[in-house]
C-alpha positions in Angstrom: -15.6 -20.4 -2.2 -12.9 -17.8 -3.1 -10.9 -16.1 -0.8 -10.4 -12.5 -0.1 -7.5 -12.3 -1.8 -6.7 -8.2 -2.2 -5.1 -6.0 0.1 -3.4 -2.4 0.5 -1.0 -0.8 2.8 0.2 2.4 3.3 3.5 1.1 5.0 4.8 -1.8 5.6 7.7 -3.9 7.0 9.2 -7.4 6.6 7.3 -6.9 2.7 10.1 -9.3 1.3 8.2 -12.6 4.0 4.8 -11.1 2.8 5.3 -11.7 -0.8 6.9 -14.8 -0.9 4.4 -16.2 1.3 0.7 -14.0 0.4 -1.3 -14.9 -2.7 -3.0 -11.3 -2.7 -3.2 -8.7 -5.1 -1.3 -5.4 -3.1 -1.3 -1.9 -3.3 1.3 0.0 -1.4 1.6 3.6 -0.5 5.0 4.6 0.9 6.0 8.1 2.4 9.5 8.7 0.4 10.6 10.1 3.7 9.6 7.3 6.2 12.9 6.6 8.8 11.4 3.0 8.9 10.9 2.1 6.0 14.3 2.3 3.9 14.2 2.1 -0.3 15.6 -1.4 -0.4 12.4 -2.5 1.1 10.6 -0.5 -1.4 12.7 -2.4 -4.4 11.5 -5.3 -2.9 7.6 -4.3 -3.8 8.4 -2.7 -6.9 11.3 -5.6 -8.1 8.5 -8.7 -6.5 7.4 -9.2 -10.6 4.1 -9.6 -8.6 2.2 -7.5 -12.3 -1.0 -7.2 -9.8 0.6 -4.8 -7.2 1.2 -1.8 -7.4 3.4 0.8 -5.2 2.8 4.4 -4.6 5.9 6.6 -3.3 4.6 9.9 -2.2 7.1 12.5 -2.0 7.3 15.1 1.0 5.8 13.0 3.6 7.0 10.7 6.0 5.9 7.7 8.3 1.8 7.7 9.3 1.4 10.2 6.7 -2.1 9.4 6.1 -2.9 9.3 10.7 -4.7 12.8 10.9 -3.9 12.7 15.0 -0.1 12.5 14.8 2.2 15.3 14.0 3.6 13.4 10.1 -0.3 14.0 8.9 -0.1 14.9 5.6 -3.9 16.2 4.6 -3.0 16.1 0.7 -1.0 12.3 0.2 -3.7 11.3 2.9 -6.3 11.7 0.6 -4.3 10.9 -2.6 -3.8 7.5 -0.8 -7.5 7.4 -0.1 -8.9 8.0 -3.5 -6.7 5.3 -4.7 -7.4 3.0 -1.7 -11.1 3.1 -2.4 -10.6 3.0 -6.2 -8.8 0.1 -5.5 -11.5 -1.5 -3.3 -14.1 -0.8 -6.1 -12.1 -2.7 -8.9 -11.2 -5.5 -6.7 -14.7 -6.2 -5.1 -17.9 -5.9 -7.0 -20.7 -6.2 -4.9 -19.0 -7.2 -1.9 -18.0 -10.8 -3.5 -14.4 -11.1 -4.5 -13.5 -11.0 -7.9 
């Protein structure tokens, strides 16, 4: 049986472990802004040479952008990041059976 093997994130930390070590297909979406999650850990996503992920930087919003009870909500990346979240889900699933 196949694995699950697709995933997406709209932060992260420690990315350089998770790609050596993770055998799925990523999307990220990053708040240009975020304190805790500096560029160089961003390079590490966009330098992994991993041609199935994929990372979103979304300008003007900051950690937990996408949380609509904290104060860094961000209505109009939140839903960006959704629409491409599910999009994502619909290419990588196809009736609920891993592609």
């Amino acid at each position: 049986m196949e694995k699950w093997v697709k995933a997406t994130a709209r932060h992260g930390r420690n990315l350089s472990v998770y790609l050596a070590t993770s055998a799925a297909r990523c999307w990220f979406h990053f708040g240009l802004d975020d304190p805790m999650i500096f560029a160089s850990a961003r390079d590490v996503v966009k330098d992994s040479g991993r041609p199935t992920d994929q990372c979103f930087e979304c300008e003007g919003v900051g950690h937990a952008f996408a949380n609509a009870v904290r104060p860094s909500f961000r209505e109009q990346a939140a839903e960006l990041a959704q629409r491409r979240t599910l999009d994502f889900f619909q290419q990588a699933f196809v009736g609920g059976a891993a592609r």
